[in-house]
C-alpha positions in Angstrom: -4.6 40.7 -23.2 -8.0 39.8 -24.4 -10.0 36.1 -23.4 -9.4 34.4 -27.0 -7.8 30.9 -26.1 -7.9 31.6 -22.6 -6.6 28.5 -21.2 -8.2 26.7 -17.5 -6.0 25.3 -15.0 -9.0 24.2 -12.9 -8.5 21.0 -15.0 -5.0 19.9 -13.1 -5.9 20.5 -9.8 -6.8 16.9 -8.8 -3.3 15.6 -10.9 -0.2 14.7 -10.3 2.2 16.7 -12.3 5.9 15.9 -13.3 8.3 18.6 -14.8 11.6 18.0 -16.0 13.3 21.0 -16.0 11.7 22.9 -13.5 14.7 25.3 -12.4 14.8 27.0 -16.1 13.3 30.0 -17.0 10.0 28.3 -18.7 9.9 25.7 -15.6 9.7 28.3 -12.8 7.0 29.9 -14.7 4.9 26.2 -15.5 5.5 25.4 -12.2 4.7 28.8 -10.2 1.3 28.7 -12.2 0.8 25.2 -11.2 1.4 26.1 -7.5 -0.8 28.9 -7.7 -3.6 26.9 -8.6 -2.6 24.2 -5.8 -1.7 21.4 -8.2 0.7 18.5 -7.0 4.0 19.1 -8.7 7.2 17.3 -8.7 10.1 18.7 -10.6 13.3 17.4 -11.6 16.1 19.0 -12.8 20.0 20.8 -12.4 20.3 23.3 -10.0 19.7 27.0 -11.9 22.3 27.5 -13.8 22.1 31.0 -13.8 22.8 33.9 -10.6 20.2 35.2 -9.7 18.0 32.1 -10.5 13.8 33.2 -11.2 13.4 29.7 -9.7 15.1 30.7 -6.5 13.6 34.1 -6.6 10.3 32.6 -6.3 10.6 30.5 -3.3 9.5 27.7 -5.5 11.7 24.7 -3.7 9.8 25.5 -0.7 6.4 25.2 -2.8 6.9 21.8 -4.5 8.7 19.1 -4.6 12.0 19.9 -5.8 14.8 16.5 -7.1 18.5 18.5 -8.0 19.9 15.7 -10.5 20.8 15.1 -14.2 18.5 13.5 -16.8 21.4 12.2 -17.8 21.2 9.4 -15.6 18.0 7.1 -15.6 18.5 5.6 -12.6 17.7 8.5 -11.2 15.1 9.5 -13.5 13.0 6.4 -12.9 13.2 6.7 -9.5 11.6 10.1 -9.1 8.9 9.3 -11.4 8.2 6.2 -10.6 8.0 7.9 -6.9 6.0 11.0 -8.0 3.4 8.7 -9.9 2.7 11.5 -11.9 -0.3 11.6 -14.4 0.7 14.4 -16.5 4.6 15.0 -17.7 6.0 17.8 -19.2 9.9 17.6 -20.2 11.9 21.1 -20.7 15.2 19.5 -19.0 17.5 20.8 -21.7 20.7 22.8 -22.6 18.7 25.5 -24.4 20.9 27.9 -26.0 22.5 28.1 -29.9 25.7 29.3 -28.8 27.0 27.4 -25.8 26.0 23.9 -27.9 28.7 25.8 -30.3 31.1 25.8 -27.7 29.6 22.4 -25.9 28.3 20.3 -28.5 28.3 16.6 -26.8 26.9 18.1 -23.4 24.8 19.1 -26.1 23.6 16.5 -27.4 24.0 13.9 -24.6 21.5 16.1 -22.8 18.9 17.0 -25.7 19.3 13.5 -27.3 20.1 11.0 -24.7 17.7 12.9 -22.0 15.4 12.6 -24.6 15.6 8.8 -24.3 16.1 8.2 -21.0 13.1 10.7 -20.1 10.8 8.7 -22.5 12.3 5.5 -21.6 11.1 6.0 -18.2 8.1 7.0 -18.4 7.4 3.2 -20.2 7.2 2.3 -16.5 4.7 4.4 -15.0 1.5 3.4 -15.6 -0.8 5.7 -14.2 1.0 8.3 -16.7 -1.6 9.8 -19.5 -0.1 12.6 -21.0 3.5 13.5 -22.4 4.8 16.8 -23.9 8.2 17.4 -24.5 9.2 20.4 -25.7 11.4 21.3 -28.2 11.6 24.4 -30.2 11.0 26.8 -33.5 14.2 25.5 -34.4 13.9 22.3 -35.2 12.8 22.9 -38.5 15.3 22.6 -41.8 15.4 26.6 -42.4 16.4 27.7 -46.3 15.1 31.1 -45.4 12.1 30.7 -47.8 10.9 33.8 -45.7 7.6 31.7 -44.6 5.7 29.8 -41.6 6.8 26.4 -40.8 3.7 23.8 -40.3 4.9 20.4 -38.4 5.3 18.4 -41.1 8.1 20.0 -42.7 11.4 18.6 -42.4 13.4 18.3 -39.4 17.4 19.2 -39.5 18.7 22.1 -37.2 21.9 23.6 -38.0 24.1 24.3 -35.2 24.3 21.4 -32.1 21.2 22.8 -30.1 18.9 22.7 -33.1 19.8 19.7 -34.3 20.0 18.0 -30.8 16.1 19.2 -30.7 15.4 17.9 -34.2 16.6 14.8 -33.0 14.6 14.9 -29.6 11.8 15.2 -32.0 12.7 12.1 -33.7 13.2 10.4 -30.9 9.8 10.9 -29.9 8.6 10.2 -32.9 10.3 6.7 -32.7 9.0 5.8 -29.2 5.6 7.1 -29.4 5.3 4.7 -32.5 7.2 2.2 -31.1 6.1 1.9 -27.6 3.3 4.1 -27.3 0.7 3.4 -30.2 -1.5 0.9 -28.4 -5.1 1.5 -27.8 -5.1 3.1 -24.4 -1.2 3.9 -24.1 -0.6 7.2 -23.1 -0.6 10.3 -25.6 3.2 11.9 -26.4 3.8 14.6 -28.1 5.8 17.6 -28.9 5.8 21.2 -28.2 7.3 23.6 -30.6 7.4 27.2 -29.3 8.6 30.4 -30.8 11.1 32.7 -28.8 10.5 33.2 -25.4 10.1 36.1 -23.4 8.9 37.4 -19.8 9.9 38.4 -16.3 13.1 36.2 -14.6 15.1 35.4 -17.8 18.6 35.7 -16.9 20.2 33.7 -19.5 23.2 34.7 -21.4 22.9 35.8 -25.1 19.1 36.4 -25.7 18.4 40.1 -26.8 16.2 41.0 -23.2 18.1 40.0 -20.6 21.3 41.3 -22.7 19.0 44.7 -22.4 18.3 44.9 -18.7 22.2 44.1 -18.2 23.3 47.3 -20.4 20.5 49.1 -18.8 21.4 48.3 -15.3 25.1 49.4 -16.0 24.2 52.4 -17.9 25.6 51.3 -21.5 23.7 50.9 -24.8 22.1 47.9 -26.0 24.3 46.1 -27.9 22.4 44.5 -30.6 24.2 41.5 -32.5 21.9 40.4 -35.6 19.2 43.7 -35.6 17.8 41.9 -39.1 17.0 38.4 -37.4 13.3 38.2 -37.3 11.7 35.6 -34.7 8.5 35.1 -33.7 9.2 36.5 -30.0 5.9 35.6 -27.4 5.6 35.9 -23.6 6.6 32.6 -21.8 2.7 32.3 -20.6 0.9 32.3 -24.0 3.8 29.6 -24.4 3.1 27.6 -21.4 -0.4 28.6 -21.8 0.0 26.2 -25.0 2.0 23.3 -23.5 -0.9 23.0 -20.6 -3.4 23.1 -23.0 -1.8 20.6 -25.2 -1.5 18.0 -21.8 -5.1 18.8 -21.2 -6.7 17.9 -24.2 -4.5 14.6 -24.9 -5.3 13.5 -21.4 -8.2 11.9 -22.3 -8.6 12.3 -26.5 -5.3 11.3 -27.2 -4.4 13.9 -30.0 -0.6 12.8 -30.1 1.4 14.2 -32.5 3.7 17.9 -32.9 2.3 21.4 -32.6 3.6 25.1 -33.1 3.2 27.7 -30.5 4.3 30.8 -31.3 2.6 34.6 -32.0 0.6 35.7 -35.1 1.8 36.9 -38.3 1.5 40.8 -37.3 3.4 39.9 -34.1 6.5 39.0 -36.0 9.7 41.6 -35.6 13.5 41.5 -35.6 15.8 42.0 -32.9 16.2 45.5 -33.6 12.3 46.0 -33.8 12.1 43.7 -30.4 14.8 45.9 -28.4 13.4 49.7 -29.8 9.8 48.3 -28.2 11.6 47.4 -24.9 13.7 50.4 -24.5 10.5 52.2 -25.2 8.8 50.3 -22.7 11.6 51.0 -20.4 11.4 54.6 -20.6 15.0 55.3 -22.1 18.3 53.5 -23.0 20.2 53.4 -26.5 21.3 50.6 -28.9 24.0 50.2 -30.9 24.1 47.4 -33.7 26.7 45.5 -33.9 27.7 42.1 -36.2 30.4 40.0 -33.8 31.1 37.7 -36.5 29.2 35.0 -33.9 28.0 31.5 -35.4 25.7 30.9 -38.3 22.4 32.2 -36.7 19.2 32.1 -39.2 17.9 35.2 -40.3 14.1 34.0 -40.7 12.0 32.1 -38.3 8.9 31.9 -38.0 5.7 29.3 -36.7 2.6 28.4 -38.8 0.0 27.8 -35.5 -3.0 27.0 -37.3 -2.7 23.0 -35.9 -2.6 24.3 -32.4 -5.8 26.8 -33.1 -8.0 24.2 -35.2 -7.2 21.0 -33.1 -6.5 22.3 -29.1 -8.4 25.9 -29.7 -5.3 27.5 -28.7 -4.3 30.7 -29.8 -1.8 33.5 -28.4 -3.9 36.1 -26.4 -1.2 39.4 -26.0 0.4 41.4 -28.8 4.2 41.7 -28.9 4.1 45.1 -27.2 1.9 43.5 -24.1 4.6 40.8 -24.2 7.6 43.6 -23.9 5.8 45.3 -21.7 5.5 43.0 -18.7 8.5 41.6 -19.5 10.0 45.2 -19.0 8.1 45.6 -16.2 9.2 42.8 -14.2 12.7 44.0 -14.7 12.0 47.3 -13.4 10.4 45.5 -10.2 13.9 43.5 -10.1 16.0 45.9 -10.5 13.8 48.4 -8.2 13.9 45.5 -5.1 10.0 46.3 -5.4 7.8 42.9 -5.5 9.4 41.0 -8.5 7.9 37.6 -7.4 4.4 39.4 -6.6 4.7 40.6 -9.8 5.1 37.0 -11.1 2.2 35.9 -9.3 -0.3 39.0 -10.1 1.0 38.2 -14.5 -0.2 34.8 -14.0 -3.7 36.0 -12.3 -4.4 37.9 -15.0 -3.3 35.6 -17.4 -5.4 32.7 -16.0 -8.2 34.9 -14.3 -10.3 32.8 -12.6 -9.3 29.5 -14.1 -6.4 29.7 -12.0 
């Protein structure tokens, strides 16, 4: 990975930070870089869904401090942050994936939608607060599969219940921040829109690499479901690299608004492209493609990042085969019972360098 929108964490170490979310996948990450660079965190979220957990993996609950509860319900909400006193807020509390808010639509959307609310809602009441970034996703976007980038202003209107739930989040955002947070020195909201996330710890069910270290671990091809999707796939710390630049630069020049994280153009692949680079990365395994007559799933997606580069000086820093490739070697560490949350740790040194 080269130094091109290297991002500092030097900048949160005297802060107070709040994540909502923090058991996920993206959380442990934010928060394990956070740690790393001694920063003050508070998360609040479910317990892991998944087993294993990369939250629990890491140790993190020992690390930070660590609230098990719903965002569902405020009360709760407003006490931890109102108790935290946090300064900087990221909210990733979600249910994240396309097919479970098929099977689970108003868990769905009570969580996406209403936790939206209530998470924003809250936050009204702690004044020493000055910047907000809830992230959604790629998906928000209303996708005719033009076969181009989406910029922010497009139209909002996911298809299936997690995509929309998020294109609501976003309006819901949209509504407070010019409702209740417009005032001259109000804090700065805003949303994060990231492409497909990848990296070490992912154990969620249904995304194309953790479905690849399961068929590898038990000796069986790759089963691949759409191989002609194309997604703009990045590693979860250019992605989180963008959210904490994002709550950087609004801390103080407000800069509220949406923004696109995702890779570059050439970065681009499908699912087939995706898997063929991580089996290569792996060192062997087959595929198979298969179509499971599965939900309506777009076939195009991708991010127009231009915002994100002009206005924060963000920009993505590793190729999609650097991505794969530490994503593939974490797994091996995993799997091997050889130093999988060193492994974390020495990805987000090199990531941060020094800055950490």
């Amino acid at each position: 990975m080269d130094g091109v929108g290297k991002v500092s964490l030097s900048f949160y170490r005297d802060k107070k930070v709040f994540v909502t979310g923090h058991t996920g996948f993206k959380g442990s990450w934010l928060c394990r870089a956070l740690v790393l660079a001694g920063v003050n965190v508070t998360g609040y979220a479910l317990a892991p869904e998944t087993k294993p957990a990369l939250f629990e993996l890491l140790g993190l609950k020992n690390d930070m401090k660590s609230v098990i509860a719903d965002i569902r319900d405020y009360k709760a909400l407003l006490k931890s942050l109102k108790k935290s006193k946090p300064e900087i807020i990221f909210h990733m509390a979600a249910q994240p994936l396309v097919r479970e808010s098929y099977k689970n639509p108003v868990y769905t959307y009570e969580t996406n939608v209403m936790g939206t609310v209530n998470f924003l809602e809250a936050c009204r009441y702690i004044p020493g607060a000055r910047s907000i970034v809830n992230v959604t996703t790629d998906k928000v976007y209303e996708n005719r599969e033009m076969n181009r980038a989406f910029k922010e202003d497009e139209p909002l209107n996911g298809f299936d219940p997690y995509s929309n739930s998020k294109s609501c989040s976003e309006l819901v955002t949209s509504s407070y921040r010019n409702s209740f947070y417009s005032a001259k020195g109000a804090v700065a909201v805003s949303t994060a829109r990231s492409g497909n996330v990848i990296g070490g710890g992912d154990f969620a069910a249904d995304r194309i690499i953790p479905d690849c270290v399961r068929a590898l671990k038990a000796g069986k091809p790759v089963v691949v479901r759409n191989p002609g999707a194309v997604r703009p796939y990045q590693h979860v710390l250019d992605c989180i690299s963008g959210y904490l630049l994002l709550a950087e630069k609004q801390y103080d020049a407000g800069l509220s608004g949406s923004y696109n994280f995702g890779p570059d153009k050439s970065d681009v692949v499908d699912n087939a492209a995706l898997v063929e680079l991580f089996l290569d990365a792996w060192g062997g395994g087959s595929r198979v493609h298969r179509h499971d007559n599965g939900p309506h799933e777009a076939r195009f997606l991708r991010l127009d990042c231009s915002r994100a580069k002009k206005i924060l000086g963000w920009k993505p820093r590793m190729k999609i085969g650097e991505a794969v490739g530490l994503t593939a070697e974490w797994s091996r560490a995993y799997l091997d019972k050889s130093g999988h949350a060193a492994c974390v740790d020495r990805q987000i040194n090199e990531y941060f360098g020094k800055g950490l």
